[in-house]
C-alpha positions in Angstrom: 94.7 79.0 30.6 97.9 79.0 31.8 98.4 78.0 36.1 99.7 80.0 37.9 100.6 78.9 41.3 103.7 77.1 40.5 105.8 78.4 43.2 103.6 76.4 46.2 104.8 76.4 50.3 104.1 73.9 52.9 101.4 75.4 55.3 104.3 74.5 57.8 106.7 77.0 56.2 103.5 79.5 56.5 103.6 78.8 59.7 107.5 78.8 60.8 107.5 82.7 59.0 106.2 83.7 62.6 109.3 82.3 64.1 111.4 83.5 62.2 110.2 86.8 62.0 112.2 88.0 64.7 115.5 87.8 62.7 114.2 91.2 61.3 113.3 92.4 63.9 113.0 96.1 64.8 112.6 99.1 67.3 108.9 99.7 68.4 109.3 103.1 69.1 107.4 105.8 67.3 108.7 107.0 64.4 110.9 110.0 64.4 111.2 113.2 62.4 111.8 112.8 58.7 115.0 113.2 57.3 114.1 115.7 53.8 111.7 114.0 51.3 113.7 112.5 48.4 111.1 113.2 46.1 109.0 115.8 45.5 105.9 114.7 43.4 103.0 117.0 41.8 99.5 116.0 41.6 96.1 117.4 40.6 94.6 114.6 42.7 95.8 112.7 45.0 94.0 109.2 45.3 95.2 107.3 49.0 94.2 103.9 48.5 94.7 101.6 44.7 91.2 99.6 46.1 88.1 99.7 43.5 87.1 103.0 44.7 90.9 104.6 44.2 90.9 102.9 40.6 87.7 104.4 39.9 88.8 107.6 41.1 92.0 107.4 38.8 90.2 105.9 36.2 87.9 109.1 35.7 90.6 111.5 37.0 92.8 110.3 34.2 89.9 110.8 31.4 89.2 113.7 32.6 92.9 115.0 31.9 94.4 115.3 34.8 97.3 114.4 36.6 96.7 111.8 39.5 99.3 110.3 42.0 97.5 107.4 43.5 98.9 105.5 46.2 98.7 102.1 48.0 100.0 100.0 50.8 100.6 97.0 48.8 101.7 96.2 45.3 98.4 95.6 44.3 95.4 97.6 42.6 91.7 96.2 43.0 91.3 96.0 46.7 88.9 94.0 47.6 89.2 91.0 44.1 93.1 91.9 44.4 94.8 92.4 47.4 92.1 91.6 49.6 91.1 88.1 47.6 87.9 88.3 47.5 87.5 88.4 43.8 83.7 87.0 43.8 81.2 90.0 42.8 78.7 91.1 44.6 76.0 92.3 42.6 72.3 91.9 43.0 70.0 90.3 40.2 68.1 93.4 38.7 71.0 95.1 38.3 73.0 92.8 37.0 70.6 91.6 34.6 70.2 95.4 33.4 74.1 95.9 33.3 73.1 99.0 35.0 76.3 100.0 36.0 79.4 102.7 35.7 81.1 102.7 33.0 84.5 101.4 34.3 83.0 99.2 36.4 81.4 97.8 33.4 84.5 97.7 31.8 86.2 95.8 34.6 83.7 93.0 33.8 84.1 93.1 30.2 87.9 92.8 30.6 87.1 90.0 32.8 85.1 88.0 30.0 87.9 88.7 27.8 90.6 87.2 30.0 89.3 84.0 30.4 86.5 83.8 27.1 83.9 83.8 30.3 83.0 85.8 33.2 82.7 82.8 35.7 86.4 80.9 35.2 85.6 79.9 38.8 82.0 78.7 38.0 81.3 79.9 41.6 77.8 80.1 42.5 77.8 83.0 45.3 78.3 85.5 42.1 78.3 85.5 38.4 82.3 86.4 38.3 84.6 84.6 40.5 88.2 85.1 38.9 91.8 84.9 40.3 92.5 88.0 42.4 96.6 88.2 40.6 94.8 88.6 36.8 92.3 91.5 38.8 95.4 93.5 39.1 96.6 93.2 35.8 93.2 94.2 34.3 93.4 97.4 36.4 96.8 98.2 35.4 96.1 97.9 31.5 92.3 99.9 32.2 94.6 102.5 33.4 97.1 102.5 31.0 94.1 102.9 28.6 92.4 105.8 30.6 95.5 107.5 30.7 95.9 107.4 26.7 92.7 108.2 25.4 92.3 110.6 28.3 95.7 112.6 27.9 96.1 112.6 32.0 98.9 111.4 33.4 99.4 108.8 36.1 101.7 108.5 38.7 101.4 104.7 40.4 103.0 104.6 44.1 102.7 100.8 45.5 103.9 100.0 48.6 103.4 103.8 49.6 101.5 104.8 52.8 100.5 108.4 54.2 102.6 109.4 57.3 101.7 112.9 57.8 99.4 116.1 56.4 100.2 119.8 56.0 97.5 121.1 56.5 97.1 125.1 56.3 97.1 127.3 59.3 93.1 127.8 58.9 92.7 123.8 58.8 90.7 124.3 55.4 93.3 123.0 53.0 95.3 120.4 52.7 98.7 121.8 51.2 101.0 118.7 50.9 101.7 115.1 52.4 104.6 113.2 53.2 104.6 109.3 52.2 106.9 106.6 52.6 107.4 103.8 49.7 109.4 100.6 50.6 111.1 98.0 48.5 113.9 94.9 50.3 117.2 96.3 50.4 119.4 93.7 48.2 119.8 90.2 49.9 116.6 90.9 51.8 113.7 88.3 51.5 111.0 90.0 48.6 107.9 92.0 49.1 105.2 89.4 50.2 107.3 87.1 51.8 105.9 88.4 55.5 102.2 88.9 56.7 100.5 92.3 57.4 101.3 92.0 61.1 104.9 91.3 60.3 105.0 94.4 58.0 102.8 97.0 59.1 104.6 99.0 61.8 108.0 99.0 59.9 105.8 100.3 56.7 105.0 103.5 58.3 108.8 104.2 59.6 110.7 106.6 58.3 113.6 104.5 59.0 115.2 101.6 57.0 115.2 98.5 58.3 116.4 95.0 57.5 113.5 94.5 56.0 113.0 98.0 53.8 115.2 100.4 52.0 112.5 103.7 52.4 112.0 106.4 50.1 110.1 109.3 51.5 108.0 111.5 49.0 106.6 114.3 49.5 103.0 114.9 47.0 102.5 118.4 46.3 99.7 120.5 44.2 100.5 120.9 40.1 99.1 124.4 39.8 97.6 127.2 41.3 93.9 127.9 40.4 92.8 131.0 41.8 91.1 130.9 45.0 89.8 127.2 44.8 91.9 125.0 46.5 94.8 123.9 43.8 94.6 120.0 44.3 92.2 117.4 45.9 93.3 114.8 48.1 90.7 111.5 47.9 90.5 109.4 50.9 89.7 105.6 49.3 91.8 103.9 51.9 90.2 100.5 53.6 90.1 102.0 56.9 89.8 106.0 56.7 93.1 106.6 57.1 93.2 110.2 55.8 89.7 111.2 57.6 91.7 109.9 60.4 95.1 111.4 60.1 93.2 114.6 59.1 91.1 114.5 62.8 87.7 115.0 60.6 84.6 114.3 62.3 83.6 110.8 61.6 82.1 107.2 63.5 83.2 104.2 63.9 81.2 100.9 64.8 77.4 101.0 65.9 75.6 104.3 66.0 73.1 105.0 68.5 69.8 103.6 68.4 67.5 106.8 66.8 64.8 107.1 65.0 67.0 107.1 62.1 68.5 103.8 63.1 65.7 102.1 65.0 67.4 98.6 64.4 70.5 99.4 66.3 71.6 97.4 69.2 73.0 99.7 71.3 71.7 102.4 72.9 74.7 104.4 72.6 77.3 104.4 70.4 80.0 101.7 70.1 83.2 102.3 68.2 84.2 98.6 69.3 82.0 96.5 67.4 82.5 97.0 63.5 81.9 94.3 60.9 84.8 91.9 61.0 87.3 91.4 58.8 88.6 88.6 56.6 92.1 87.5 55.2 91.5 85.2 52.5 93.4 82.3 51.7 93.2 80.1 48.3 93.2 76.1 48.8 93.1 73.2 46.1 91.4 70.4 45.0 93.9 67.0 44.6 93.3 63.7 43.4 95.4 62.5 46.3 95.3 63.0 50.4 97.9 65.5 50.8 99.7 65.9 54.0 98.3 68.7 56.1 100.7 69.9 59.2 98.1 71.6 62.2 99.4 74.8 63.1 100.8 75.3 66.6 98.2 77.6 67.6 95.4 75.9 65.9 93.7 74.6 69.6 93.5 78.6 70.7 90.9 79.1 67.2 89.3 75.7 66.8 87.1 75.9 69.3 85.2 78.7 66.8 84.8 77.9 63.6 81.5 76.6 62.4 79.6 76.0 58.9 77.3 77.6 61.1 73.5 76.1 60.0 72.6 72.3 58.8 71.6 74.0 55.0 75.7 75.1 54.7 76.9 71.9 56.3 78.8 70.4 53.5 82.7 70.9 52.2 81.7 70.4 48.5 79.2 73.6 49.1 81.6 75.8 50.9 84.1 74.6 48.5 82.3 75.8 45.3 80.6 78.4 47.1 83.5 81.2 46.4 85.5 78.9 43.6 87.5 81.3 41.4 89.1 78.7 38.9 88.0 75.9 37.5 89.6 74.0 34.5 87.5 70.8 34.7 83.6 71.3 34.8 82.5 68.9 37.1 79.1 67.1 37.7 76.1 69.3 38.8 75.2 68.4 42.0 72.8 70.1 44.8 72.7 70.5 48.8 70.5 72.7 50.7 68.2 73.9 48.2 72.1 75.0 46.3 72.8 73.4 42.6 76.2 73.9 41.7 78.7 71.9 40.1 81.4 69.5 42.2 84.4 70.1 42.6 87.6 68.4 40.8 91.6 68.3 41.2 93.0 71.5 40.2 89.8 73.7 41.0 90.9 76.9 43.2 88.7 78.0 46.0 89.0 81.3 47.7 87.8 81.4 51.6 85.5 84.0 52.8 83.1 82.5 55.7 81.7 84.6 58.8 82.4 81.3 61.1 85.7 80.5 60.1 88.1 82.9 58.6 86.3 86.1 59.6 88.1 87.8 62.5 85.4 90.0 64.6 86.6 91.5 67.4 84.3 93.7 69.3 85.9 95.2 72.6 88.6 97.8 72.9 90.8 95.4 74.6 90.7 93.6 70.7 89.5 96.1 68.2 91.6 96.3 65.0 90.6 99.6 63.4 91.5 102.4 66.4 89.4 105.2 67.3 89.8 108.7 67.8 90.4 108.3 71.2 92.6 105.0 71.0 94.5 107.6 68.3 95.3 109.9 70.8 96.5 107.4 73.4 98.9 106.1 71.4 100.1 109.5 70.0 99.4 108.9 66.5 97.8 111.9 65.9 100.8 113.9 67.1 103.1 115.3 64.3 104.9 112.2 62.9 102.9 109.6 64.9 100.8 108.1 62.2 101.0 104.3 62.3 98.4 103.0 60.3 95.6 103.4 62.8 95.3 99.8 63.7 96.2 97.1 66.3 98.8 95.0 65.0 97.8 92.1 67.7 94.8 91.7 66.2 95.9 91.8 62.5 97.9 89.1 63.7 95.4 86.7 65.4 93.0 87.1 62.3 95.7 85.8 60.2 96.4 83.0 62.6 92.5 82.4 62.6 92.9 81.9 58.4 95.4 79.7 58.6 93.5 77.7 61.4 90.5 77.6 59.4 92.2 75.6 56.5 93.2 73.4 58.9 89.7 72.9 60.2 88.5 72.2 56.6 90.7 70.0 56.0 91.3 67.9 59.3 88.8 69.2 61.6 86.0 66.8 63.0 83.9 69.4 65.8 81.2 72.1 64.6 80.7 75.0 67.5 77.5 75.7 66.1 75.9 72.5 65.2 78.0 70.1 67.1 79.4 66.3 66.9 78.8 64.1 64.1 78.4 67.0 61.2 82.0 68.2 60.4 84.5 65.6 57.8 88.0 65.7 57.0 88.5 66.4 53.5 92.3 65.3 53.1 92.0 65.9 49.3 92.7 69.9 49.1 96.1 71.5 49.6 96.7 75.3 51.2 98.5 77.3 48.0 100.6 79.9 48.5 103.8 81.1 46.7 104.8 84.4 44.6 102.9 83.1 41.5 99.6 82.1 43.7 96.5 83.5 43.5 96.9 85.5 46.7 100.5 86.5 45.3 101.7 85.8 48.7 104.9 83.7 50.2 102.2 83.1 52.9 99.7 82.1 50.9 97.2 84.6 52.8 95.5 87.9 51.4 98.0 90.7 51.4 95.8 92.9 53.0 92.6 91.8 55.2 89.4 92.3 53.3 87.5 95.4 55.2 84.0 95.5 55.7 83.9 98.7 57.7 86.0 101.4 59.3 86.1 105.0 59.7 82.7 106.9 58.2 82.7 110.4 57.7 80.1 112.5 59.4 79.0 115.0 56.5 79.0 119.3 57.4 75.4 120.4 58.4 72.6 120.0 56.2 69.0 121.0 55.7 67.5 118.1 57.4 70.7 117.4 59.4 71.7 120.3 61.5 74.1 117.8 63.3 76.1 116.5 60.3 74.6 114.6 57.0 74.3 110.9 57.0 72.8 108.1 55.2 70.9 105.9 57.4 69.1 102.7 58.0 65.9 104.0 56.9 67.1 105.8 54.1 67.3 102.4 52.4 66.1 99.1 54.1 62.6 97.4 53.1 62.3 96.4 56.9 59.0 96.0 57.7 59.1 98.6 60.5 55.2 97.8 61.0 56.7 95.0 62.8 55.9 95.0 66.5 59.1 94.9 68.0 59.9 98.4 67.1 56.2 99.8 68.5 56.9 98.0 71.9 60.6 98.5 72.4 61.8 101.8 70.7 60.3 105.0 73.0 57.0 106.0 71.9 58.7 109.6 70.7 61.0 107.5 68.7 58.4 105.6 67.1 56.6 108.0 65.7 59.2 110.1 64.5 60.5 106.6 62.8 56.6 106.5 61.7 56.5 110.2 60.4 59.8 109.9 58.4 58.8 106.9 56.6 55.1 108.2 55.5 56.1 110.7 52.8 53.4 112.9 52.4 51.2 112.3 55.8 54.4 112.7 57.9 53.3 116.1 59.4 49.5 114.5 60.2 52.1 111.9 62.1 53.7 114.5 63.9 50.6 116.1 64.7 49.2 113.3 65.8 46.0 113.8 63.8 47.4 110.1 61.9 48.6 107.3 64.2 51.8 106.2 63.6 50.7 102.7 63.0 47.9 104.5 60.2 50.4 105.7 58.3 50.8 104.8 54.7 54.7 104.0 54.3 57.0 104.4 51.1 58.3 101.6 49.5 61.2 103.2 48.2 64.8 104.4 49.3 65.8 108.3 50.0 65.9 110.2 47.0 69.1 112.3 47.4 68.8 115.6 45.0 73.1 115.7 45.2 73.3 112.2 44.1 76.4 111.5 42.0 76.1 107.3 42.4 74.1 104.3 42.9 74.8 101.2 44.4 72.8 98.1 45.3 73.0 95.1 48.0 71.6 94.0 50.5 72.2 95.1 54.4 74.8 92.3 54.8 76.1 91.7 58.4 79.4 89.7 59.8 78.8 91.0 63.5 81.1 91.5 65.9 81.7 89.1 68.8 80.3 90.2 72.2 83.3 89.2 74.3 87.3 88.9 74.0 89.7 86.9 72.3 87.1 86.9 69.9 87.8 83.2 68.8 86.6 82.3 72.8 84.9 79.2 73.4 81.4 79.9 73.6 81.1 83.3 72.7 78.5 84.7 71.1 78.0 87.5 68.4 76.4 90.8 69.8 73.1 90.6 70.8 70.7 92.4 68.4 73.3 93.2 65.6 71.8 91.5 62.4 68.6 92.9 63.3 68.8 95.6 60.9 70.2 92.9 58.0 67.9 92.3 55.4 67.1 93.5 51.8 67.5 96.7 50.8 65.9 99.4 47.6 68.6 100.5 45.7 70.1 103.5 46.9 72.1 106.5 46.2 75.5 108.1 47.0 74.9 111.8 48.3 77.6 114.1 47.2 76.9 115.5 50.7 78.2 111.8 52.1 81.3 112.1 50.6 82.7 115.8 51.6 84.1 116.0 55.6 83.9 118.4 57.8 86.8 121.3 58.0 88.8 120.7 55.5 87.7 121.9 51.9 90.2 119.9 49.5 89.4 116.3 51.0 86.9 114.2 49.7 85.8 110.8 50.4 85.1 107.4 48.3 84.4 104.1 49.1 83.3 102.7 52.0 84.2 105.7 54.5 81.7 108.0 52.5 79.2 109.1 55.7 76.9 106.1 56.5 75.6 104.8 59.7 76.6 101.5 60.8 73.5 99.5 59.2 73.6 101.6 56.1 77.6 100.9 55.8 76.6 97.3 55.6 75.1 97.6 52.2 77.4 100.2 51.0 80.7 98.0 50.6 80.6 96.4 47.9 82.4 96.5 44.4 80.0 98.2 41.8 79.1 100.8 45.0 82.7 101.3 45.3 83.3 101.8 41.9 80.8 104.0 41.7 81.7 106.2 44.6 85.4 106.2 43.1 84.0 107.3 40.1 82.1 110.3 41.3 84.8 110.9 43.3 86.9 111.6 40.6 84.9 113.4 38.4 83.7 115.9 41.0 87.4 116.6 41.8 88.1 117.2 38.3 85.0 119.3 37.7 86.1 121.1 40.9 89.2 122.3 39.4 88.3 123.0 36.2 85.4 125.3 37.7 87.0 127.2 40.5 84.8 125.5 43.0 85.1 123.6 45.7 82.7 120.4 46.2 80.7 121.7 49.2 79.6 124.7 47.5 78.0 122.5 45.1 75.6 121.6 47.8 75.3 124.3 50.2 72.7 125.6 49.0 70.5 122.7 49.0 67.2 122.4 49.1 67.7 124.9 46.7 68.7 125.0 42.9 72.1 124.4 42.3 72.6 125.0 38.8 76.6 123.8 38.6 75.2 120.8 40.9 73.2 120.0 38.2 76.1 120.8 35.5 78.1 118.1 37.5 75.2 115.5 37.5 74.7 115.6 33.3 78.3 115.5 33.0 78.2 112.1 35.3 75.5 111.1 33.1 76.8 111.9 30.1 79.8 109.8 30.8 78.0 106.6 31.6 78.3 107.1 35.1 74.7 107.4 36.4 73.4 109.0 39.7 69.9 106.9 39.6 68.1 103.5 39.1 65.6 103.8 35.9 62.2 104.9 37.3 63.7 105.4 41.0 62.9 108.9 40.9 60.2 110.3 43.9 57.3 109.9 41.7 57.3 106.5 42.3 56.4 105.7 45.7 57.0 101.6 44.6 60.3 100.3 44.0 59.3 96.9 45.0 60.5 95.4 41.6 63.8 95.7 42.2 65.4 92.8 43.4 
């Protein structure tokens, strides 16, 4: 296979781009009125956000016939094994071995095995696929070339295009256009990728050129008329929840209060601080020789927290081959920790994902990076023309400078803050890549966009069951032992046996009642059966907490008290259609991870297949909706009820190898414990 990370920069050029940075310099003021669009563009759906879920909402959109605009900050499409670098599936072992997936998503992998003649080039052991995140992108581009063909839709790609502002009707029901701006460098201007996020960001979302960026301002408008439905539908698969944002939607951010629905949370109220962190990815490799490695001038402020955080992970070689995403020369199996794997040679590529190093986890508002409603309004970005982005540049910053300081510790550092003296090596023998024709595709040799965990969720309109708004929660899919007796001594005896009732299936009114006690009560062993499912997904309840003080890289702190209490393994689950339509507004829907999901449950629900499948629904619900004259939510109001063009839209899933349940999942089987 041919390299392709040619085009290579010292870590010490990585590092001078923050000095220089200020020779492009611009005014931090808040944008100002738009001059008039220069382009006007029609859609039939609107996808924000060219991540897995966006592509799977194209993907389907454009099968399905129809015109889609689709949108994204970078010039990237795949998200989270593109832009975002992490380009190692997640995927548990039944349903991998079932191949029990969407169809795209399927297709993704198949492409995949094509590329390389395997689906592990990077013979990674944390997945079965660990690939170059560049060669993601190009498989998306051709899978939607394809869709487009065979589907007669037609697609309109947007990189480097961000959301600034809504119109949204007079009612608030519909959204009736948005404005975007697209950048490019103005000639004689370094080229796109040259700066970090941070650098970037803030100037993106100006309507205003700028040393940096010549702007083009669009304006995305509906294709037709279709009666009374609403004409177009606007898809929210942004990282953040940037449209459930701009949009003012009801929607959570960060830990939910501890209920019965949520009995593992730790926090008695809710916390919009404390999200999972986030990661920007870097790609290093292997050499035959020491290679020089240049410490970064902020490296002391980060050092003092990185970790390979327990004895079983404390070895380079591991960590190394842990998220390896190329590897020309097999090299001898070898094992640590209970892990076999193979070691590593020169020219194998490694992609860096670790919770104690490059992870960033902020967990105050003096530090948050994702901003909440309230942070929104402070700041004015949610008046007319005010949209930024919705997050704290300060901190995008510092969680690059964390990356970059965590090669450094790899490679040169000698202290552990977890497991102390004596247990971390140098490992001279690995150099930092970076360059236009790297993996990340970066001058800077980091992610171009911070992989995203969590942001924004959606709080779903009332529902039978959820007078206060639908939502998936904890218990709807963990295989916690909630027998245990922490949860009988700490949560409020009310508490526990509502927890106890809504677990026992059939004896949950003799729970109520109190003619069963709680702790007598027979308990499924499966995950909520959602009658409005249009997706699955599978994973476990995977946490990267949130530190409990600020800078978050502070010597000595800790990670929130309590918060991987609810991690663990989880049944597979579902994606409600009720999950992915917001309040107010009838033309919006949701995919990826905002879809409405407590904190616990959102921790499970982020990874590739789910967000594939998510897109995917997305998409064809949008499409069904317009060719029906129906909006989503009337697909479900009805509920518990029959919906017969609910069911309509769930065949038609099915019918295009998009399925909406596990085999044997359904709620005649109280056991589900054989899925793994």
């Amino acid at each position: 296979m041919k390299r392709r990370h040619k085009v290579a920069y010292s870590l010490a050029s990585l590092i001078s781009l923050n000095f220089i940075s200020t020779l492009f310099a611009f005014d931090s003021a808040i944008a100002t009125v738009p001059r008039t669009p220069d382009k006007s563009v029609n859609c039939e759906i609107l996808v924000v956000g060219g991540g897995l879920s966006g592509a799977a909402t194209a993907y389907e959109g454009l099968l399905a016939g129809r015109t889609v605009c689709l949108t994204e900050i970078t010039d990237w499409l795949g998200g989270q094994i593109s832009s975002q670098g992490t380009s190692a599936l997640d995927e548990r072992p039944t349903q991998r071995a079932l191949k029990f997936y969407s169809r795209g998503y399927l297709e993704l992998r198949n492409r995949i095995r094509r590329k390389y003649g395997e689906l592990n080039p990077g013979d990674c052991w944390v997945s079965d696929s660990c690939f170059l995140p560049r060669d993601a992108h190009n498989i998306l581009v051709q899978m939607l070339k394809d869709a487009e063909k065979q589907g007669k839709g037609k697609l309109q790609w947007f990189p480097n295009t961000v959301i600034k502002d809504l119109e949204i009707a007079a009612d608030g029901k519909i959204i009736n256009g948005a404005i975007a701006i697209q950048h490019q460098p103005p000639k004689g201007a370094p080229p796109l990728n040259t700066f970090t996020l941070s650098q970037v960001i803030e100037d993106a979302y100006r309507y205003e050129n700028s040393s940096r960026f010549t702007k083009t301002i669009l304006r995305f408008l509906p294709k037709a008329d279709k009666g009374d439905a609403p004409k177009w539908y606007v898809v929210d698969a942004s990282e953040t929840g940037e449209i459930i944002a701009l949009a003012d939607v009801p929607y959570r951010l960060g830990i939910d209060a501890l209920s019965y629905l949520e009995p593992s949370s730790s926090s008695a109220n809710n916390d919009p601080y404390c999200p999972q962190g986030f990661t920007y990815t870097f790609a290093m490799e292997a050499t035959k020789e020491p290679q020089p490695q240049t410490m970064p001038p902020f490296y002391s402020q980060y050092a003092p927290y990185f970790s390979y955080e327990l004895k079983r992970l404390a070895n380079f070689d591991l960590v190394f081959t842990y998220r390896r995403i190329w590897s020309p020369n097999k090299g001898k199996p070898t094992k640590f920790g209970g892990v076999s794997f193979t070691a590593a040679t020169p020219g194998d590529i490694s992609m860096q994902n670790w919770t104690w190093g490059n992870d960033y986890r902020p967990g105050t508002a003096k530090d948050n990076l994702v901003y909440s409603r309230q942070q929104l309004q402070g700041t004015g970005q949610l008046k007319p023309g005010g949209w930024m982005g919705g997050l704290r540049t300060e901190t995008l910053r510092k969680g690059e400078e964390n990356a970059i300081s965590f090669y450094h510790w790899l490679v040169a550092g000698t202290t552990d803050s977890q497991l102390g003296e004596g247990v971390k090596q140098q490992q001279p023998n690995n150099r930092f890549v970076s360059g236009l024709d790297s993996p990340m595709g970066t001058v800077h040799g980091l992610s171009k966009y911070p992989y995203m965990r969590e942001g924004r969720r959606i709080i779903g309109r009332p529902s039978w069951g959820q007078p206060g708004g639908f939502t998936i929660w904890e218990i709807d899919i963990s295989r916690r032992d909630y027998n245990d007796e922490y949860y009988s001594k700490t949560l409020p005896a009310d508490m526990y046996r509502q927890l106890k009732a809504a677990l026992a299936g059939l004896e949950a009114t003799s729970v109520i009642s109190g003619q069963i006690s709680p702790d007598k009560a027979m308990r499924r062993t499966r995950s909520t059966v959602f009658p409005d499912s249009v997706g699955i997904g599978h994973y476990a309840i995977d946490f990267h907490p949130c530190m409990l003080n600020s800078p978050a890289e502070a010597p000595g702190n800790i990670e929130r008290p309590g918060e991987r209490r609810g991690a663990g393994l989880a049944y597979p689950f579902q994606i409600a259609l009720r999950a992915m339509i917001p309040q107010k507004i009838d033309n919006l829907l949701v995919g990826g991870k905002s879809i409405g999901t407590s904190h616990i449950a959102a921790a499970a629900y982020r990874v590739h297949s789910f967000e594939w499948s998510a897109g995917a629904a997305a998409g064809t619900v949008a499409s069904f909706a317009i060719k029906n004259a129906i909006a989503p939510y009337q697909l479900v109001d009805d509920l518990p009820k029959q919906e017969p063009q609910l069911e309509a839209l769930k065949r038609l899933l099915q019918q295009n190898g998009n399925p909406t349940a596990f085999p044997d999942t359904s709620i005649f089987n109280e056991n589900w414990d054989n899925w793994r």
